[in-house]
C-alpha positions, 0 to 999 in steps of 0.5 A: 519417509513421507509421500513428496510434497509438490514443488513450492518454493522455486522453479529451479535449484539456483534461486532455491540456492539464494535462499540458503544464504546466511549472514556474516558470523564473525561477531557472534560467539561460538556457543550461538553459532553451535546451537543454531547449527545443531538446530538447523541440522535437526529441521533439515532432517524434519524437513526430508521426513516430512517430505519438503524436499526445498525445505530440506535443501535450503536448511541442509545448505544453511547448515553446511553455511553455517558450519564453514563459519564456525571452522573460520572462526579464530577460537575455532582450535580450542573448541574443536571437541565441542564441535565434534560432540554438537555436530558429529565427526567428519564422517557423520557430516559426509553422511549428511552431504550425501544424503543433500547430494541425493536431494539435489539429484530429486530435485533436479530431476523433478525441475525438469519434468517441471518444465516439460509439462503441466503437473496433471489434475489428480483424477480423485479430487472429487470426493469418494471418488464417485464423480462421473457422467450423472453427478451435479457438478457445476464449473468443473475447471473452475473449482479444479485447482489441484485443491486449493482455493485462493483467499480472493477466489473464496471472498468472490464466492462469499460474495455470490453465497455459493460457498460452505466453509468449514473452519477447523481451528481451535474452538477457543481460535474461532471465537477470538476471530472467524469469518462473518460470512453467514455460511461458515461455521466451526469444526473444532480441532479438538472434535476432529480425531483420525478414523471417524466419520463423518456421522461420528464427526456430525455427532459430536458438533454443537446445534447450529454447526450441525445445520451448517454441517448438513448444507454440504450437499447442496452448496456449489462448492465445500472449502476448509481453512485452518491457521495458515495450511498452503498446500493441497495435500497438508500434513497427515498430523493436522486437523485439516488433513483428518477432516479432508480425508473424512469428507473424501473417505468417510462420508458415503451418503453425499456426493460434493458438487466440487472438489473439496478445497483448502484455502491457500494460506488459512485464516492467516491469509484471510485476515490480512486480505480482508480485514473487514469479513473478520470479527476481530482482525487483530488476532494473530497465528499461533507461532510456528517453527520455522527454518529461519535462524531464530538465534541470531534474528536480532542482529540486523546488519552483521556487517557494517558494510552492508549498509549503503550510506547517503553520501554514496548516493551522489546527485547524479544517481538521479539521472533519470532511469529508463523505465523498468519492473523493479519487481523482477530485479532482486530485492538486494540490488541497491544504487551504485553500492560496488560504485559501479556506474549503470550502464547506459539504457539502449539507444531508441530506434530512430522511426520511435523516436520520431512516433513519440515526438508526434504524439507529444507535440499533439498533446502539447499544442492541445494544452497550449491551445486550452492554456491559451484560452482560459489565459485570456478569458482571466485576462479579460475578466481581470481587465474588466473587474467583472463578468464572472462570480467568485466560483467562476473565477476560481475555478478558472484560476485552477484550471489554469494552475493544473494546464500550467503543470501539464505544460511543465511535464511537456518540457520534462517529456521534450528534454527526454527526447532531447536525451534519446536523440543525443544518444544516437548521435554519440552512438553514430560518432561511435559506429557511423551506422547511420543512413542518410535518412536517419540522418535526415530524420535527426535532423528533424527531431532536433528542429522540432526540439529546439521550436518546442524548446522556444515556444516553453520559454514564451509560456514561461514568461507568460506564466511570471507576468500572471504570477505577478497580477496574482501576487498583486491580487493577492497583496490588495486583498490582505488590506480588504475587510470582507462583512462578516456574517451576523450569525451562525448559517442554516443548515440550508446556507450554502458557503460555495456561495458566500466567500466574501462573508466566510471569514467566520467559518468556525461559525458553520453550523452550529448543529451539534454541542453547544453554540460558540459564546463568541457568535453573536446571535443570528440577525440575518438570514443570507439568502440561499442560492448556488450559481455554479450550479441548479439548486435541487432538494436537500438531502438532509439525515436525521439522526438522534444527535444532529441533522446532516445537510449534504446539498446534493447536486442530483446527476444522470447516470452517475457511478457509485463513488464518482460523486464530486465534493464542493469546494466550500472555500479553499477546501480542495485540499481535504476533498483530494484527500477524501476522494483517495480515502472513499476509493479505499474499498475496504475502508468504505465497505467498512463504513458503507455496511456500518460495521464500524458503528460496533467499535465507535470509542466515546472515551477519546478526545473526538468522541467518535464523531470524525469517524461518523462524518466521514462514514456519512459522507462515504454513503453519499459519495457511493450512492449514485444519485449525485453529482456532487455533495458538500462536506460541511458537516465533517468540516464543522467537525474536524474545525471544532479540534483543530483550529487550522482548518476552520477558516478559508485559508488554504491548508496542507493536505498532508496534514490534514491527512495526518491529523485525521487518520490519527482522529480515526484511528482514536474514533475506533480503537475498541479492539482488545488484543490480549498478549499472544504469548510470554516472549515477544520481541522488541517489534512486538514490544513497541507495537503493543506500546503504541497501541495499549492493546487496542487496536481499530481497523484503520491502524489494520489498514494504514499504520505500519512499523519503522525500525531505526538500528544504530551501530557502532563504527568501533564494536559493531553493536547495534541498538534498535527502536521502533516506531509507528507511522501512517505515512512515509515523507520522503525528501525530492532531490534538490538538483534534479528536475526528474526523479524516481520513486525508487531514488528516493526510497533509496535515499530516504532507507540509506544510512547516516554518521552520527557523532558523539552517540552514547553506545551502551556496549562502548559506555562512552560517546562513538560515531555510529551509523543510523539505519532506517527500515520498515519493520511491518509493512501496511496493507495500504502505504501511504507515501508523502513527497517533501515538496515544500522547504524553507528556503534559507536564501530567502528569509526562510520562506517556504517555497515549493520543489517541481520535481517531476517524480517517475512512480510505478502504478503497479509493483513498487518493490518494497523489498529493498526496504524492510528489516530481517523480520519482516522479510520473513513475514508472509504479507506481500511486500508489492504494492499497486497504485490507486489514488493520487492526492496532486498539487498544483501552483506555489505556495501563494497559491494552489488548487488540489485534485485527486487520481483514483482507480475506481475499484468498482470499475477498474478505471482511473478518474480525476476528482477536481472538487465537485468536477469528476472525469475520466482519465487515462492511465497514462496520465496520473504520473505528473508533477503534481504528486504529491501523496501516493497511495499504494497497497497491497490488498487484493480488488475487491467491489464496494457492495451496495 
């Protein structure tokens, strides 16, 4: 047998346990079940050879599962003598229990020692052993890590250039796909045999490799990646691990700076971190056996009562939850699905609870206190019929819609303590534990409630009577023509400007194709002026195809990517949604470093056009020279294909984001990917389907699978579609002013009847239940609340849920959530928050903004149009979510 492998799998023999766990057989024929069992049985053994004790463990236990079934099978009788040629006899299967026993032994032995002490830096990692006092070693703990390198750790050094990275994949592998960092080259797998050197090896490369090969020396640090090795000492048949012990063993006339390293999880890792440092990211890795049941992979729910059902999850599963990292529960673990009620969250210690309502209330009254003044500066204003400009009175419109919001999270924050407080209570009718203090003390918290509570419904009825001017406002303006601009505007026209006039925005400069036959000629000139703010020279860029005017705003230490978009009339909602794309650092390093111009499609509907504006614009916002710019060019754009957002009305921002991630993702779709291998699955099948085997970096990014099963209530057979999706709608809670993000995931993945299914197995019409789960994960997931429905009760208007929606900013388990596969798959299923697309008011009137991380400096800001500030963490969960943005893709720094 083989040198043991270091522990990888788990900390202890209970959790290595649960993932031997197999799903229920009872339909599966014997045939299938004997082939899986002989297969698993010859994989365990691979397994112990191989030194993998875990791995041996799990599919040695997953065997013994598996023979349990087939003896509880009901034909099990009639194929006795099959089985006993298939697995062996009573005797042969002792054996293999004894040899788990002696496994489980090791294994809880090597756990323990585990726990008594760090494993010790082997002494030899630096290679040819000859490391001492004089060699040139720099950061030597830095570099230390038991030989394997990290996919972030080697992009950081890419980076700072410091790195040597020998590729040992296939020669036909790297030119589908490699790094684009200037100093990795390939060592082909097929050069690399054991027992030659290092001379022999540096023969045997092509020209430019062997100057690479030569640098070896001089670099701080040599790192080697294939497919998808994740451990430090590979197996003995592997390139990975002839070409490491070359360079350790063989290559007497240099001395490495570092230990040689491996990167942990190979190429397959990289490409999915950093898709944009890859040629081609479509490629995909050799499939490899594995330790999963391959045979019955394709039967999702083996039991109909796995599934969780919608109408098991009752309104009141939408209490509020105490907050907690779902990321540490199992991923198995479901609402109420043994109709076990959740046990109530411990009770608040008094003293808390009195430090909570203090700091809420300060909040609270400053709120109060700027609601206040901005309400009667509108007053004044309204009253008056003038005194402030178009731009003025809007913004102070939104900024009494965002301070109206705030004060609606304050009742949602009172109640809670309401909440706490009322435990207490029934905690003291329980024990009577409580001191006379406390009792003073409750008494005072409830005081302080109940004044709270009062001054809300004053505000409340101060919000109905502005609501109410506004509704007016707005029915007198319907019977208002506004002039009409003569002509189409200059490049120099600013529209922030002329909102009286911008009723024929789909005029707007007319730069690019042929003019609009319906705009007549231009007569006049209006003249160009910004009252919000000191006009400053135009940036205007050249370009074969049109001139681009941004209208900066010059500013004073501005950061890179904290540069504001002007409202150009009602266009909020597209700027919240480009100020969460612009802090989506892969995409804009990918627009920044213009490698989206290699894979630009002249030959869809938009011509690559949306990709460019929004490249373009991306520059000017990283920058960090302006204050704020305008988006005129790519709004001009977006309006020549889509009618709805050319005017000034107020559009959904989701689905402007929508349309346009469509539009990009088009813009781009240059990538060819050839069909990996004969055998596919269905999955596969369908992702190839929706991309015709062209791909683009946003479908890499944002784009992922759903799988929709539906099985039969009478033969338990299932059939499965798929599709793609680039963001998740998810449906708020009607009776419920305070939710989570998990509540309604779960909701949304539960399942549903349905009636009079044609079932394929049955030929004849059942009811059936349909299942929902993601069957490929996004890097960057993209969830969308449902806050507006039509309303029956009222004409079928639409009108708008207030939820206030609970979200993790850091990891949202997706593991309750994904089908079989992808379970299986190696991409992280935890994502983090970086950016929120917020609205504000009613559907008769709304103002968009976004929270975004800067991935440049680790902060969250708030992007309200043109205005961009500092926000504090504990400020972006609101009920003005409205489209969350998650991923799980590594930090990463916008280069300049």
């Amino acid at each position: 047998m083989a040198k043991l492998k270091k522990l990888h799998m788990s900390s202890n023999l209970d959790d290595l346990e649960k993932m031997s766990i197999i799903p229920d057989l009872r339909s599966k024929g014997m045939k299938i079940l004997l082939n899986t069992a002989r297969k698993l049985y010859m994989t365990a053994e691979e397994y112990r050879l191989d030194g993998d004790e875990e791995l041996a463990y799990i599919t040695y236990m997953k065997y013994f599962n598996m023979l349990t079934a087939i003896h509880k099978k009901s034909d099990y009788p009639s194929h006795k003598t099959t089985v006993r040629q298939m697995l062996g006899d009573t005797e042969s299967n002792r054996r293999i229990m004894d040899t788990l026993e002696e496994i489980i032994n090791s294994l809880r032995h090597r756990y323990a020692q585990q726990h008594q002490a760090p494993e010790p830096i082997a002494p030899d990692l630096v290679s040819n052993g000859r490391a001492g006092v004089d060699s040139p070693i720099t950061q030597p703990t830095q570099y230390a890590r038991l030989g394997l390198i990290t996919c972030q750790d080697l992009y950081r050094r890419m980076q700072e250039k410091s790195v040597l990275v020998m590729d040992c994949r296939p020669s036909a592998d790297y030119e589908d796909s490699h790094l684009t960092y200037y100093c990795a080259f390939n060592v082909p797998e097929e050069l690399i045999t054991p027992g030659m050197s290092a001379g022999r090896l540096q023969a045997r490369l092509s020209s430019s490799a062997k100057a690479s090969w030569a640098s070896r020396s001089v670099k701080d640090s040599v790192v080697l990646m294939d497919w998808n090795t994740k451990d430090a000492q590979p197996a003995t048949n592997t390139a990975i691990s002839t070409l490491l012990d070359i360079l350790k063993n063989w290559d007497p006339d240099v001395t490495y700076r570092a230990p040689i390293q491996i990167v942990e999880g190979g190429y397959e890792y990289f490409i999915m971190m950093y898709p944009t440092h890859c040629t081609n990211p479509s490629v995909q890795a050799p499939q490899q056996n594995n330790n999963d049941i391959e045979t019955i992979d394709d039967i999702e729910y083996p039991s109909i009562h796995d599934i969780t059902m919608k109408e098991d999850i009752s309104a009141k599963d939408f209490r509020p939850r105490p907050d907690f990292n779902r990321a540490n529960k199992p991923a198995a673990t479901r609402v109420n699905e043994q109709g076990i009620s959740r046990p109530s969250p411990p009770a608040k210690p008094i003293a808390e609870i009195m430090r909570d309502q203090a700091e809420f209330l300060q909040r609270a009254e400053q709120n109060d206190e700027q609601l206040e003044k901005a309400s009667k500066m509108w007053k004044r204003q309204a009253a008056e019929g003038d005194g402030l400009n178009a731009t003025e009175d809007q913004e102070l419109h939104f900024r009494i819609l965002q301070l109206e919001s705030k004060a609606q999270d304050y009742i949602v924050e009172n109640n809670r303590l309401r909440e706490e407080l009322s435990r207490i209570q029934e905690l003291h009718n329980v024990t009577q534990q409580l001191s006379q203090k406390e009792v003073e003390a409750t008494r005072n918290i409830e005081s302080k409630i109940r004044e709270r509570q009062r001054l809300d419904e004053q505000h409340e009825l101060e919000r109905q009577e502005r609501e109410r001017l506004l509704a007016i406002a707005r029915e007198t303006k319907k019977h208002y023509k506004s002039p009409t601009p003569s002509g189409p505007p200059s490049p120099g026209r600013n529209l922030e400007d002329v909102h009286v006039v911008s009723d024929s925005l789909e005029s707007l400069l007319q730069l690019t194709g042929d003019p609009d036959p319906t705009i007549a000629p231009n007569k006049a000139e209006i003249p160009t002026f910004d009252r919000a703010m000191k006009p400053q020279p135009r940036n205007v860029e050249r370009t074969s195809q049109r001139v681009r005017d941004f209208s900066p705003v010059i500013g004073q230490n501005v950061g890179r990517g904290l540069t504001g978009l002007k409202n150009l009339g009602n266009t909020c909602y597209m700027n919240s949604i480009l100020q969460c794309l612009s802090n989506t650092p892969q995409l804009t390093e990918y627009c920044i470093s213009d490698k989206y111009k290699n894979y630009i499609s002249r030959s869809n509907k938009t011509n690559g056009q949306v990709i460019e504006e929004v490249a373009a614009l991306i520059k000017e916002l990283w920058n960090g020279q302006y204050k704020c710019v305008a988006s005129r060019d790519l709004r001009y754009v977006v309006g020549q294909y889509q009618k709805i957002f050319r005017g000034v009305d107020q559009q959904d921002s989701h689905e402007f984001l929508t349309i346009l991630m469509d539009w990009l993702h088009s813009d781009l779709q240059t990538l060819h990917v050839p069909r990996q291998r004969e055998m596919i699955s269905a999955s596969e099948k369908a992702w190839l389907e929706f991309t015709k085997a062209k791909e683009s970096m946003i479908l890499h990014l944002f784009y992922g699978q759903m799988k929709s099963t539906v099985k039969c209530v009478a033969c338990h057979k299932e059939s499965a579609t798929y599709e793609s999706f680039s963001n998740l709608s998810l449906e708020l809670p009607p009776n419920s002013n305070v939710c989570q993000l998990n509540q309604c995931m779960d909701m949304y993945f539960s399942g549903e009847r349905i009636h009079g299914w044609k079932c394929p197995s049955c030929k004849t019409k059942r009811d059936a239940i349909k299942k929902l789960d993601i069957s490929k994960l996004p890097p960057v997931l993209v969830v969308h609340l449902k806050r507006f429905y039509a309303d029956p009760s009222n004409s079928g208007s639409y009108m708008k849920k207030q939820n206030y929606l609970r979200f993790p900013l850091e990891n949202l388990d997706m593991n309750p959530y994904i089908a079989r596969a992808e379970s299986r798959a190696v991409t992280p299923k935890t994502y983090q928050l970086y950016a929120v697309s917020n609205h504000y008011g009613t559907m008769e009137g709304g103002h968009y903004t976004a929270f975004c991380k800067s991935a440049n400096y680790g902060k969250w800001f708030k992007f309200d149009d043109q205005v961009v500030s500092a926000l504090d963490s504990s400020n972006v969960v609101s009920s003005a979510a409205y489209i969350l943005f998650y991923t799980w893709l590594p930090p990463m720094q916008v280069p300049l």
